[in-house]
C-alpha positions in Angstrom: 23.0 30.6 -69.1 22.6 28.7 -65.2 21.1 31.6 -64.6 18.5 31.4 -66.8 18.0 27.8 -66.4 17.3 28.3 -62.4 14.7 31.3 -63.1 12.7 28.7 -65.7 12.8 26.0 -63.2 11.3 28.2 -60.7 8.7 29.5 -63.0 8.1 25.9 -63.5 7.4 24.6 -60.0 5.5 27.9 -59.3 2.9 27.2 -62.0 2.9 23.5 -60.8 1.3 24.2 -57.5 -2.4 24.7 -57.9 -4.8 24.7 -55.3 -4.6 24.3 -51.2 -6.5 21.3 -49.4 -7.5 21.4 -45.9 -9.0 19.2 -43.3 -10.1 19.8 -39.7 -9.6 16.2 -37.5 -10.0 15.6 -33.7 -7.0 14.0 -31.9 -6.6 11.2 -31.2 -8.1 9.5 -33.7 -8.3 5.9 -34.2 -5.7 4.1 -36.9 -7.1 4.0 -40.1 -9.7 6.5 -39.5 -11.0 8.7 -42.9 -9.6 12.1 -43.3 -10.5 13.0 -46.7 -10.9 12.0 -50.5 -8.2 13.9 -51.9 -9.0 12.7 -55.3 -12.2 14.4 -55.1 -11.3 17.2 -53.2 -8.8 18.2 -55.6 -10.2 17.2 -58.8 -8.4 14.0 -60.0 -9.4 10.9 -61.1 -7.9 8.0 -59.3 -6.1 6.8 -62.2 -4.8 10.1 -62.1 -3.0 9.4 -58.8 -2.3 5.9 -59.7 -0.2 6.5 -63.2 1.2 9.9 -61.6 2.6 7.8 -58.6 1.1 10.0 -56.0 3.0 10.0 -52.8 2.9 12.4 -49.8 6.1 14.5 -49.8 6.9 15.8 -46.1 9.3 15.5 -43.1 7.3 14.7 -40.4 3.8 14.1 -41.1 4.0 10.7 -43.1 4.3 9.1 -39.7 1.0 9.9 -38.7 -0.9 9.8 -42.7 -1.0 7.6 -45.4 -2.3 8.1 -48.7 -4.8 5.2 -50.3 -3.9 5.8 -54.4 -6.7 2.8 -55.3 -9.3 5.0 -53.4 -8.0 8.1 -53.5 -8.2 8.8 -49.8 -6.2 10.1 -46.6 -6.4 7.8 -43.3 -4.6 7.5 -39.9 -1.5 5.6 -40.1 -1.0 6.4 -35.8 -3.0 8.1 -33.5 -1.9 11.8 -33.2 -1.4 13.7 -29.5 -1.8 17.3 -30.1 0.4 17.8 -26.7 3.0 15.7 -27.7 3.0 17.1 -31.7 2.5 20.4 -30.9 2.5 21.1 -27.4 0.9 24.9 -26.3 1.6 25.9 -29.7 -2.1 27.3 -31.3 -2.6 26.4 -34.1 -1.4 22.7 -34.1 -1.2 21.7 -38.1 0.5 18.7 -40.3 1.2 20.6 -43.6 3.2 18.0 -46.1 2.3 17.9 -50.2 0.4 15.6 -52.3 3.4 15.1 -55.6 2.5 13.8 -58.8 4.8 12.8 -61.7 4.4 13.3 -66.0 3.6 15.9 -65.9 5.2 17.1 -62.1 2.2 18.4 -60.2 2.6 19.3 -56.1 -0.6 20.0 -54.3 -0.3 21.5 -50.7 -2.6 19.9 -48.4 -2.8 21.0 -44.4 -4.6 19.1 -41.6 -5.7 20.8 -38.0 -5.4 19.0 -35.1 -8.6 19.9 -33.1 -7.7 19.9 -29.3 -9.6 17.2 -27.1 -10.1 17.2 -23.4 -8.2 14.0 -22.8 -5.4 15.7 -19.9 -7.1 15.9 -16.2 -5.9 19.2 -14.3 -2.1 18.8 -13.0 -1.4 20.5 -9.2 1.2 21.7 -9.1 1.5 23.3 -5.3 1.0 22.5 -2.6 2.4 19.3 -3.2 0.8 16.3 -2.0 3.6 13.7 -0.2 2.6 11.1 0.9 5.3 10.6 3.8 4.8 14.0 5.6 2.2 16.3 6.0 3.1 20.3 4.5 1.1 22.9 6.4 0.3 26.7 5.8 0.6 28.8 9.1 -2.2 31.2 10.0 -1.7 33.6 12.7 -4.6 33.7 15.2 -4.3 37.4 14.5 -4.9 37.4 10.5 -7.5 39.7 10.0 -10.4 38.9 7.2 -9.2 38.5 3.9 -5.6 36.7 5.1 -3.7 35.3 2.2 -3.5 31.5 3.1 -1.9 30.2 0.1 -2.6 29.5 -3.3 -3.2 26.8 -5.4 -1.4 26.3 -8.6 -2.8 24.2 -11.2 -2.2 23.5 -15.1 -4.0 22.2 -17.8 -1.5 20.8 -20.8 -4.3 20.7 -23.5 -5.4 24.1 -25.4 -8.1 26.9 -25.6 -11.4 26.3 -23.2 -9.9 22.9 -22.2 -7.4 24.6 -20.3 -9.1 26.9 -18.5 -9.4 26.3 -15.0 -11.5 26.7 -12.3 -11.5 26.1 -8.2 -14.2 25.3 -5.9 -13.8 24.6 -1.9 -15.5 20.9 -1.7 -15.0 20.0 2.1 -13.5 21.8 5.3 -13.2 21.3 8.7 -14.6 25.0 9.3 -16.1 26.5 6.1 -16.9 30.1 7.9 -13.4 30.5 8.2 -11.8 29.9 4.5 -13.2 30.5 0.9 -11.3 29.8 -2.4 -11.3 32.0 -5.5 -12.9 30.6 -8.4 -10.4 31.7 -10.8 -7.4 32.4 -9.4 -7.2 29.2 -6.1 -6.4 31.9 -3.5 -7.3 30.8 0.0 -8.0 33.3 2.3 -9.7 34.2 5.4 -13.5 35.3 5.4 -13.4 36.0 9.0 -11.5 36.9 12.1 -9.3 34.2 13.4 -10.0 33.7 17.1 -8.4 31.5 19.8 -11.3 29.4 19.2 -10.8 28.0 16.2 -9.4 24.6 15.7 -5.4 24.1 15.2 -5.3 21.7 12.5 -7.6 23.1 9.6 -7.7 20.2 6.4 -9.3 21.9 3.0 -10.2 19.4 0.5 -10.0 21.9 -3.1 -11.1 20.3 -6.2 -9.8 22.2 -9.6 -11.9 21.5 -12.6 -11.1 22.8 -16.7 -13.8 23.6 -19.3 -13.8 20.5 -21.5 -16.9 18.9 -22.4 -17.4 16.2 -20.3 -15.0 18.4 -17.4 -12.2 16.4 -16.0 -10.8 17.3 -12.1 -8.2 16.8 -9.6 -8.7 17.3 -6.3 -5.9 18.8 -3.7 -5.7 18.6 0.2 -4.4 21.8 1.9 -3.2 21.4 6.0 -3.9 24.8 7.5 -2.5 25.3 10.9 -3.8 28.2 12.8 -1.0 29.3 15.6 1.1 31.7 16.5 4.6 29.6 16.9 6.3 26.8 15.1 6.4 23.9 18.3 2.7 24.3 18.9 2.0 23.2 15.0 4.7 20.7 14.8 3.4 19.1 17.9 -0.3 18.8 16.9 0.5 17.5 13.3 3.3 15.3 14.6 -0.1 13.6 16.8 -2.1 14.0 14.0 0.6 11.6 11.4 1.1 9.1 14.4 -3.0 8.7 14.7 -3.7 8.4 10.7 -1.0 5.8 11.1 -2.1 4.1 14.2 -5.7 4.1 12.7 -4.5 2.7 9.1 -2.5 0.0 10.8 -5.9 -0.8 13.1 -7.7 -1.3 10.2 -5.8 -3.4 8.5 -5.2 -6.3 11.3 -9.0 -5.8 11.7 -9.2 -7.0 8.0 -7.2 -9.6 8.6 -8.3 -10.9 11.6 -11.6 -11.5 10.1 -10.6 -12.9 6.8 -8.4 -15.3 8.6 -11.7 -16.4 11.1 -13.5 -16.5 7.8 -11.1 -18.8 6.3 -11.1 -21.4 9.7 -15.2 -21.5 9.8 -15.5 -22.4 6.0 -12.6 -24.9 6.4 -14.2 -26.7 9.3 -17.5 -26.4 7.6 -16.3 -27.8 4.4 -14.3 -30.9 6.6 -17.7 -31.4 8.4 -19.6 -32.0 5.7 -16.9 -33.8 3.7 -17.1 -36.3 6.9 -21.0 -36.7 6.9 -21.0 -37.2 3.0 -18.2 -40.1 3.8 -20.4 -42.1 6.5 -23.5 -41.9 4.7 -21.9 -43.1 1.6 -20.3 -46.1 3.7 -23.3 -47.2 5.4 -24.6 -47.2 1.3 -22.0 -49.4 0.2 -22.5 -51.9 3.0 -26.3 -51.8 2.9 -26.5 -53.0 -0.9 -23.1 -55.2 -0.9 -24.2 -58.9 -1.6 -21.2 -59.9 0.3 -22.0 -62.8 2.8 -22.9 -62.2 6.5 -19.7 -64.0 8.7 -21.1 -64.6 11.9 -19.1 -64.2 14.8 -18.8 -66.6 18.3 -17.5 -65.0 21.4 -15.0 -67.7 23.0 -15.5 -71.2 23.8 -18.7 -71.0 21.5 -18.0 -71.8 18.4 -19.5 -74.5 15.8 -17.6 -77.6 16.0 -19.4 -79.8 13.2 -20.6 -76.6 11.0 -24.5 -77.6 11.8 -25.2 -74.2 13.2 -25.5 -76.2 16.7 -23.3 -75.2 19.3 -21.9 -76.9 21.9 -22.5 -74.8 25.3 -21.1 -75.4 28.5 -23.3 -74.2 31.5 -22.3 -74.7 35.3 -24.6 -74.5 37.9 -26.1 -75.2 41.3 -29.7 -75.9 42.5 -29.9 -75.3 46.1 -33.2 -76.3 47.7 -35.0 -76.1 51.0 -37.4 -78.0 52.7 -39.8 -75.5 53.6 -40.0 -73.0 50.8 -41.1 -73.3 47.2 -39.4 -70.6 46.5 -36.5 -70.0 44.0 -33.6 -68.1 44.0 -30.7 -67.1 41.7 -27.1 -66.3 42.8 -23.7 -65.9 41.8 -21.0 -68.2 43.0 -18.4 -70.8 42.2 -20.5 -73.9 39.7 -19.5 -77.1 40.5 -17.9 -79.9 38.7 -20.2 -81.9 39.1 -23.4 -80.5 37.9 -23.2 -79.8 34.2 -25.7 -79.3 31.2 -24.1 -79.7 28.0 -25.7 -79.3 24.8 -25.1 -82.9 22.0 -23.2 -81.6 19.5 -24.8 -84.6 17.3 -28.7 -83.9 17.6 -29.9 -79.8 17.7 -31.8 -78.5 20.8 -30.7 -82.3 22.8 -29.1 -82.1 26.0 -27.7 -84.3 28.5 -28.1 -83.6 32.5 -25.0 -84.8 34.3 -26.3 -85.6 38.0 -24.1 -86.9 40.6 -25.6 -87.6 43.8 -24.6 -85.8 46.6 -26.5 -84.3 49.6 -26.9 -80.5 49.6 -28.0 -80.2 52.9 -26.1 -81.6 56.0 -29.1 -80.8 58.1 -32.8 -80.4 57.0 -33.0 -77.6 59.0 -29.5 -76.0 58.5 -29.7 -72.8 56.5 -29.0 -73.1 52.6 -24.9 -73.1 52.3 -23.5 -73.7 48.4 -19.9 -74.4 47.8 -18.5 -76.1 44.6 -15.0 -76.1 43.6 -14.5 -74.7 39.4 -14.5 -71.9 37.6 -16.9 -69.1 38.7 -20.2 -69.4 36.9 -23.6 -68.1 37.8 -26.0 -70.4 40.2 -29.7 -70.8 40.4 -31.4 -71.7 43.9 
């Protein structure tokens, strides 16, 4: 009786499963993106889905769809990395089902993962460090054809994407090496002679097939000698001058950034300066505050009449012959004073004591008064 109960159960489910979906979607696509109308694909109305309570039945592949039961339609829940879904495994696929309830209906649906060029060429030898410097020997003996090394690249994504190709791009002597376009051999296209160079520096660039191409680019140190000091001494030189040079350029950098930064800072305080007088001698030339007048010492206004009591000392010196006048410095006298009246403007009094200036008529013209040193005129 179970047994017969299991075989009309599997009848069942057999004759449940009708037809097979697929759809054919780029990576990485963006979230929410359209995959397909299933409802129309397969037949079904969207009520259909909606009173069968259509869900997608699957392990892993409901992280990455979603079904839409009001539209009927498959989208991008996340965006899907072939490499990381499926790795090198051709062809990448999410199968899962499409289950409906009353009556029980399961439709198989299966979405390709189309491959795009989104992964750049990975080198895998020689290895670039960027401490030390890794160099392939070459024998000044090699003959043509010498095996230098080989370059050894990988693509991660799948069919034409990953196939790679190598091209030489620069050399320090491109008669002497070639690269193969398929495989990255480098070998010798010539005789090696004592002429050639020491330190040899290949610049390879390896390129895949995608549409638009992505590279990577690879440095290989060649050293052409016969013994192990000789290299390690010329690329020992060689590390010490990239290092020198590196460290030369970058004090050069900052020497002139720092100059940079002391001419625009004195410019700036220059200017800032100017700006500050100019906007002082502003203020003071349209101010409406009064003029204070200022009196050296011993000058000032003693009834605030704008008339100013001055104090002059002097000495007239005559002679008997001469009309002639003359001016001197000396010592003013006591005696002989012109002071201005403080009580009436532009009045003054002549203080005149008499007193002969001349012992002699003919004795030569001799001034001496005791006082304070003021000027004289004779």
């Amino acid at each position: 009786m179970r047994r017969q109960v299991l075989l009309f159960f599997s009848v069942l489910c057999l004759s449940s499963v009708l037809g097979q979906v697929s759809y054919s979607i780029p990576e990485e696509m963006a979230k929410g993106s359209l995959v397909g109308n299933i409802a129309q694909d397969l037949g079904l109305d969207v009520k259909r889905l909606q009173a069968g309570k259509a869900r997608i039945h699957t392990g892993d592949s409901a992280a990455y769809i979603q079904l839409n039961k009001e539209k009927g339609r498959i989208i991008i829940k996340e965006r899907i990395d072939r490499e990381a879904l499926c790795g090198q495994t051709t062809p990448c696929a999410l199968h899962f089902q499409i289950a409906l309830e009353n009556p029980i209906e399961i439709f198989p649906v299966t979405i390709l993962i189309q491959d795009q060029n989104d992964n750049p060429p990975q080198v895998l030898y020689p290895v670039q460090t960027g401490g030390s410097l890794v160099a392939e020997m070459v024998p000044r003996s090699a003959d043509v054809g010498y095996l230098v090394t080989k370059v050894v690249a990988v693509d991660v994504d799948s069919g034409q994407n990953a196939w790679l190709s190598y091209k030489l791009q620069k050399a320090t002597d491109r008669a002497l090496f070639e690269v193969g376009l398929q495989n990255g051999e480098i070998r010798t296209i010539r005789q090696v002679t004592d002429k050639d160079a020491v330190k040899q520096r290949l610049t390879v660039i390896v390129e895949d097939n995608g549409q638009p191409s992505r590279s990577a680019t690879v440095i290989v140190n060649v050293a052409v000698a016969d013994s192990f000091p000789e290299v390690l001494s010329e690329f020992t030189d060689f590390t010490q001058d990239k290092e020198y040079n590196d460290n030369l350029t970058f004090y050069l950098v900052l020497a002139l950034a720092v100059v940079s930064f002391l001419f625009i800072t004195c410019l700036v305080v220059i200017i800032s300066v100017k700006i500050y007088r100019w906007r002082q001698s502003r203020i003071l030339c349209h101010s409406n505050l009064p003029v204070i007048p200022y009196y050296p010492p011993r000058y000032s206004d003693t009834l605030g009449t704008g008339t100013l009591q001055h104090v002059y000392n002097y000495e007239v010196c005559r002679t008997t012959d001469s009309r002639k006048s003359d001016c001197k410095f000396g010592r003013g006298g006591s005696q002989n004073v012109l002071i201005m009246d403080p009580s009436s403007t532009g009045t003054m009094q002549r203080i005149q004591s008499e007193k002969s200036i001349l012992d002699e008529p003919d004795s030569p013209l001799e001034c001496d008064r005791k006082g304070p040193p003021y000027f004289a005129c004779c």
